[in-house]
C-alpha positions in Angstrom: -69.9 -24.0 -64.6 -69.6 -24.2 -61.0 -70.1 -27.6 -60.7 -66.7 -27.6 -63.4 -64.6 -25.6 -60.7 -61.7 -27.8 -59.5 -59.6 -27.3 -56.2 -57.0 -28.3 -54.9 -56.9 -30.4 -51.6 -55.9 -29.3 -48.6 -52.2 -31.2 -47.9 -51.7 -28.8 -44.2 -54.0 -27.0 -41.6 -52.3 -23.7 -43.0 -53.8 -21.7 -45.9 -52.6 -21.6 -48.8 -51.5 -18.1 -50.2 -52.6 -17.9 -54.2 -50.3 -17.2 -57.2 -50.4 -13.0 -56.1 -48.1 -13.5 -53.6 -45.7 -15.0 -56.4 -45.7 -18.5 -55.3 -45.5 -21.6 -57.3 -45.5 -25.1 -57.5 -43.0 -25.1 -60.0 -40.1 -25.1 -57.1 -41.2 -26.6 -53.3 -40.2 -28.4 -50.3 -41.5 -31.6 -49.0 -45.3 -31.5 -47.5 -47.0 -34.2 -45.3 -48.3 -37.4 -46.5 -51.6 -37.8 -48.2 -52.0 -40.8 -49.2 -51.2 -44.0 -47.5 -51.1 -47.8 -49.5 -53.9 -49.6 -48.3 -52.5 -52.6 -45.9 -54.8 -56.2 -46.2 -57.0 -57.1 -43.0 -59.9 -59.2 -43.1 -62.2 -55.8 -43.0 -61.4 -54.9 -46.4 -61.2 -58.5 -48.3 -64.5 -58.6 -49.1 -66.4 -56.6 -51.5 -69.9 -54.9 -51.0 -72.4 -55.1 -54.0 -75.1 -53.3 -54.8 -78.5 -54.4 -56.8 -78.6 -53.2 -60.8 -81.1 -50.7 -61.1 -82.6 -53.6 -63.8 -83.4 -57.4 -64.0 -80.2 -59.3 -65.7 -82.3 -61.6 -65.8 -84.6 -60.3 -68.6 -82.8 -57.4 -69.9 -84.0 -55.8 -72.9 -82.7 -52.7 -74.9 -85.6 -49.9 -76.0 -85.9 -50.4 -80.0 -83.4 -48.1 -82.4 -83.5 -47.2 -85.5 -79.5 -48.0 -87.3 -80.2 -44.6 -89.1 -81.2 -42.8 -86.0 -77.9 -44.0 -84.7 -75.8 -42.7 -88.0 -77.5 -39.0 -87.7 -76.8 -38.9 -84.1 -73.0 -39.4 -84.9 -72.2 -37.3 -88.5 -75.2 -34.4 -86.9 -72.6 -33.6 -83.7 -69.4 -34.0 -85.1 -70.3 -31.9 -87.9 -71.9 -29.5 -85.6 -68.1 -29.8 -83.6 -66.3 -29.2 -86.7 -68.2 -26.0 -87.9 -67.6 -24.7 -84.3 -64.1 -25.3 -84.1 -63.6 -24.7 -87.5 -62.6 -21.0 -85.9 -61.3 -21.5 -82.6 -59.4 -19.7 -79.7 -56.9 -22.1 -78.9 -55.9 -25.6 -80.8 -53.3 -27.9 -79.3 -51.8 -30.5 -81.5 -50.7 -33.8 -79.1 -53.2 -35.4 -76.6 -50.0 -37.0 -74.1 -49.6 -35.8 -70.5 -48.3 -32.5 -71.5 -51.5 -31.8 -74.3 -53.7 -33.2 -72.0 -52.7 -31.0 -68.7 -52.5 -28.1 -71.2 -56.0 -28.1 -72.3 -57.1 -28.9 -68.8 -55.9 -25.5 -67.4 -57.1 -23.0 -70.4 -60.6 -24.9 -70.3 -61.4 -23.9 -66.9 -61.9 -20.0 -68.6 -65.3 -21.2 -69.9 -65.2 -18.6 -71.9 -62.0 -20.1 -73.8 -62.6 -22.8 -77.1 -60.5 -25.4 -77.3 -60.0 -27.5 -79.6 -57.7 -30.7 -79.6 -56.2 -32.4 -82.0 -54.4 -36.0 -81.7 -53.5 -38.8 -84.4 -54.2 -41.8 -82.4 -57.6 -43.1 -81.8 -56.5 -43.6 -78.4 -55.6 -40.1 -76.7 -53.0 -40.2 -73.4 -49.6 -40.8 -75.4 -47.2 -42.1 -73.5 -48.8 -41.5 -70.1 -51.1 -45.1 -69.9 -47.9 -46.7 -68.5 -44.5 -46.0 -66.9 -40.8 -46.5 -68.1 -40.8 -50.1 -70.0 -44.2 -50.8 -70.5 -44.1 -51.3 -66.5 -47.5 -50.1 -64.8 -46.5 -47.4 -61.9 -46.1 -43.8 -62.4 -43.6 -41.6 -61.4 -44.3 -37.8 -60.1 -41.3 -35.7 -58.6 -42.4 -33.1 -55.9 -44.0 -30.5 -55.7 -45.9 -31.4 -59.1 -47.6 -33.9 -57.1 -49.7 -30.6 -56.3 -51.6 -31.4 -59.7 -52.4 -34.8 -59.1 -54.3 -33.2 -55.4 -56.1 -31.1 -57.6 -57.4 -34.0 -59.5 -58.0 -36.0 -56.8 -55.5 -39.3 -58.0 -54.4 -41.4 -55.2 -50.6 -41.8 -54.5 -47.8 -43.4 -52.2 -45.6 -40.6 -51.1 -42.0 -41.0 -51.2 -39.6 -38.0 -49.1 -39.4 -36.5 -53.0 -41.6 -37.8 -55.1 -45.1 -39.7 -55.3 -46.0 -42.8 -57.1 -49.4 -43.4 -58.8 -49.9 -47.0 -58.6 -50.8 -47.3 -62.6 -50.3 -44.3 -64.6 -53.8 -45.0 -66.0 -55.1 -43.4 -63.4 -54.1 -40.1 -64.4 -54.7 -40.2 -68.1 -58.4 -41.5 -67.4 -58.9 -39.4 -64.7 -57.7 -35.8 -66.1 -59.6 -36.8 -69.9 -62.7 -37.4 -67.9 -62.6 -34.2 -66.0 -61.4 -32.4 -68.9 -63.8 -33.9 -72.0 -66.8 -33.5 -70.1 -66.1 -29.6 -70.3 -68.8 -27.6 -72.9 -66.3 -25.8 -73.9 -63.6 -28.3 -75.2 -63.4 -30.9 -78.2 -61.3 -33.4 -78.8 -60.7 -34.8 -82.3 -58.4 -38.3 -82.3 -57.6 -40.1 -85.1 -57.0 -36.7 -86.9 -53.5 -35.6 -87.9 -52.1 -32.1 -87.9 -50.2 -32.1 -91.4 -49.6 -28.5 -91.9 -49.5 -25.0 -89.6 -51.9 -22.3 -91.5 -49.0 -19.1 -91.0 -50.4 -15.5 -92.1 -48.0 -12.6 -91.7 -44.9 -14.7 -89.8 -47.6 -15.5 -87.6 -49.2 -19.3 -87.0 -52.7 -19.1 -87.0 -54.2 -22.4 -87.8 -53.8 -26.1 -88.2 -54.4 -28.2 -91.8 -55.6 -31.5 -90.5 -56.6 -34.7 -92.3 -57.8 -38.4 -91.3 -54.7 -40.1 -89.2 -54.6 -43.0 -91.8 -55.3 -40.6 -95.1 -52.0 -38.9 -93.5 -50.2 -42.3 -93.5 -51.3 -43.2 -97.0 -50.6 -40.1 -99.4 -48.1 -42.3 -101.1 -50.7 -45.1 -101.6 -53.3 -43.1 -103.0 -54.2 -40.1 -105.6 -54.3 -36.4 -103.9 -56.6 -36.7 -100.5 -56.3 -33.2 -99.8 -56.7 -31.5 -96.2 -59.3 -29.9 -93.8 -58.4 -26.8 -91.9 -58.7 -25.2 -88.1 -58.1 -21.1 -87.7 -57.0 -20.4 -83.7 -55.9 -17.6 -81.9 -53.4 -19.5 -80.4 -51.7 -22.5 -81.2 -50.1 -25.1 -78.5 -48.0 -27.4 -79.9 -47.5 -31.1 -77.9 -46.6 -33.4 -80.4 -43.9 -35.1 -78.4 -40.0 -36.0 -78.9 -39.0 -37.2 -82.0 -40.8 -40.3 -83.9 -43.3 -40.7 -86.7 -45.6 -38.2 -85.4 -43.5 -36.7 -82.9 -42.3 -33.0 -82.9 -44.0 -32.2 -86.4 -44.7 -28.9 -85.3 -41.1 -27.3 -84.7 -40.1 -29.5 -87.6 -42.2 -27.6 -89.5 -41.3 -24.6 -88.2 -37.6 -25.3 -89.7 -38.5 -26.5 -92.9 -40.5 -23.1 -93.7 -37.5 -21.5 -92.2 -39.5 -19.8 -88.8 -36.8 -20.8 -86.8 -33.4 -21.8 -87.8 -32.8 -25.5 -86.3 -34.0 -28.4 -84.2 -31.2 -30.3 -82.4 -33.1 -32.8 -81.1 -33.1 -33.9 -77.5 -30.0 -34.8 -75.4 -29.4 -38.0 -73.4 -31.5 -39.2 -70.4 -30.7 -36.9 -66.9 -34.1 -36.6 -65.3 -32.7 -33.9 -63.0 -31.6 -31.2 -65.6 -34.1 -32.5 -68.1 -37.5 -31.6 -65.9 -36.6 -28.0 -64.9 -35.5 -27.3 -68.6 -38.9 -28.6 -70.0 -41.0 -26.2 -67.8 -38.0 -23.1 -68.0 -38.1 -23.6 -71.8 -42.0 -23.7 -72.6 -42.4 -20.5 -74.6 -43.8 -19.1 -77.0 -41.4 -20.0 -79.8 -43.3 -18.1 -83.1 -45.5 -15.8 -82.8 -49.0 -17.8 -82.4 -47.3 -20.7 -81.7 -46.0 -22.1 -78.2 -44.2 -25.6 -77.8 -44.7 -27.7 -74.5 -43.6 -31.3 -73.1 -41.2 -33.2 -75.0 -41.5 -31.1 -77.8 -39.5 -28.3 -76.1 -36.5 -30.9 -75.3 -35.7 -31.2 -79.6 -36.2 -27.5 -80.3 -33.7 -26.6 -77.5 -31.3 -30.0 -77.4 -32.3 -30.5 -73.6 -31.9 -33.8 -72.4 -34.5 -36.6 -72.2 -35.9 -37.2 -68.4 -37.7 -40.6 -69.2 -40.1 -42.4 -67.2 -40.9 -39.2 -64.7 -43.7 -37.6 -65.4 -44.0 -34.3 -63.3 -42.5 -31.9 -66.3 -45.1 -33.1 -68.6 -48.2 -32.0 -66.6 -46.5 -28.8 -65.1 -45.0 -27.7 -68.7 -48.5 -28.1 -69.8 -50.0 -26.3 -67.2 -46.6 -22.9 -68.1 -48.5 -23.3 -71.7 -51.8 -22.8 -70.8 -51.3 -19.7 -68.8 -49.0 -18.5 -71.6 -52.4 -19.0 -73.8 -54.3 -17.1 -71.6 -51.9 -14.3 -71.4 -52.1 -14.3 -75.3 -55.5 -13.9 -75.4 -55.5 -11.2 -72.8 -57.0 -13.3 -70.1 -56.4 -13.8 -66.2 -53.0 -16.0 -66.0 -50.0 -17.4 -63.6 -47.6 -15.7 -65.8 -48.2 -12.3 -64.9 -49.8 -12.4 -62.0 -53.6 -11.6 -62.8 -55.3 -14.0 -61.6 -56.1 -12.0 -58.3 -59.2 -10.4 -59.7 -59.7 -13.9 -61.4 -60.0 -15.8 -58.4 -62.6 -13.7 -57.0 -65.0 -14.0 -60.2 -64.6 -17.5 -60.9 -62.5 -19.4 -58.5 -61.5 -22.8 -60.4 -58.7 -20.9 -62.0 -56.2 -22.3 -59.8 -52.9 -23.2 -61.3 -52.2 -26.8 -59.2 -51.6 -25.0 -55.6 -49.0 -22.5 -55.6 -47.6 -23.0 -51.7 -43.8 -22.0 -52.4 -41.5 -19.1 -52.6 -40.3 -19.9 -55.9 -41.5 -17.6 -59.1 -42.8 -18.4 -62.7 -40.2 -18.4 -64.9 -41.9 -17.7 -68.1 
């Protein structure tokens, strides 16, 4: 698992002082440039290439058989199923906020997770910007996370700007998928919450499009997931947006969902990360999800609260399953035993606020 271990890059000649001497990245002051945009010269115009390890000319695959091909598929994602058909942790939403969530618990190897999204394309809203426009916004000092995944940016006085917000979606699922210890299962829906006792322990899931066809067809009836813990990022409001506190209300766990307020990015980021909690037992609600359970306002096209809301969840994870976490402060005997837990460099004097 070493070669796993992520840290974070160095942004000043001083050291950095860990999450013991509660300090976080969740409140900062400005730091020094990182990253400067690449200016055009006639040095960097043209473009080096390298020879294919193979002949283009004459290319030919080895033979296959189509069966071969079938088992190889059903084999492993039957094999994924019957191992996360009991899981520790199951998040429900694969956007910025799922995706930075799953990324923190998974660096305990010791920690299942499994992740559940309805689109066949993970990433929600995070492959572009505000209006379909390419750019992606990051307001300081969450710009820590994007150091510890090693994105490029152009660094404004407050806030940093990835130059397509691809970047980070690609980047933090290919760091985070190629972990043994998580599984990601698109185009499956979360239709149900298994609750035992008051207390959510499970998913019921289905295919996405036998979800959006029970009124087309006879009785499809679901699969089912058992966690430990249960992260819900399903996103504001919309066809598959905030189905898990909705649920919540309609079984009568918790007694209304307001729905988000108007756009004011500055009140609307701190709330998201003050406001992811636990909200059930077994259950805790991060990213825009948070913002209709509580009637806090939208922030739009600034994606910062996303990734640090869903970093607050994962630590509140870990603390539910007795691990090493930012919340209450053990991760000092963590760090010495495994040091990629790091929660995206903690550098201020601000606290947790869990």
């Amino acid at each position: 698992m070493a070669a796993m271990a992520t840290t974070l890059t160095s942004l000043s000649s001083s050291p950095k002082p860990s999450f013991l001497d509660h300090k976080s990245s969740f409140q900062g002051t400005p730091v020094a440039s990182r990253y400067t945009p690449i200016k055009s010269s006639s040095q960097n115009s043209t473009i080096s290439m390298s020879l294919t390890p193979y002949d283009l000319q004459s290319f030919k695959f080895q033979p296959i058989k189509e069966s071969d091909v079938a088992r190889e598929m059903t084999r492993r994602y039957m094999m994924d199923m019957i191992t996360y058909a009991d899981t520790d942790v199951i998040i429900v939403g694969a956007g910025s906020a799922g995706l930075s969530c799953a990324y923190e618990i998974s660096k305990n190897p010791n920690i299942r997770v499994a992740i559940i999204e309805q689109s066949v394309s993970p990433g929600g809203g995070a492959w572009l910007g505000g209006q379909l426009f390419s750019a992606m916004v990051v307001r300081k000092p969450a710009h820590r996370f994007l150091d510890e995944l090693d994105i490029k940016y152009d660094e404004q006085e407050d806030y940093v700007v990835i130059k397509h917000a691809a970047l980070f979606t690609s980047t933090i699922m290919s760091k985070l998928l190629a972990r043994p210890n998580v599984k990601l299962f698109n185009a499956v829906a979360a239709e149900d919450l298994i609750v035992k006792g008051n207390r959510v322990a499970g998913v019921v899931t289905n295919w996405a499009l036998v979800s959006m066809n029970h009124d087309t067809q006879s009785c499809m009836d679901p699969n089912v997931m058992e966690a430990k813990v249960v992260v819900s990022s399903c996103g504001h409001d919309g066809p598959f947006g905030a189905t898990g506190v909705k649920r919540l209300k309609s079984i009568g766990m918790i007694d209304s969902v307001p729905g988000m307020k108007a756009l004011d990015m500055n009140t609307a980021e701190d709330a998201i990360v003050r406001l992811t909690r636990e909200v059930v037992p077994g259950m805790i609600v991060t990213g825009m999800e948070v913002a209709e359970i509580d009637g806090a306002p939208r922030m739009g096209p600034t994606f910062g609260a996303m990734m640090i809301s869903g970093q607050k969840a994962a630590n509140l994870a870990l603390k539910a399953l007795g691990q090493p976490n930012a919340i209450d402060g053990t991760f000092s005997e963590a760090e010495r035993v495994q040091p990629e837990f790091v929660l995206a460099a903690a550098e201020t004097e601000g606290t947790v606020d869990a």
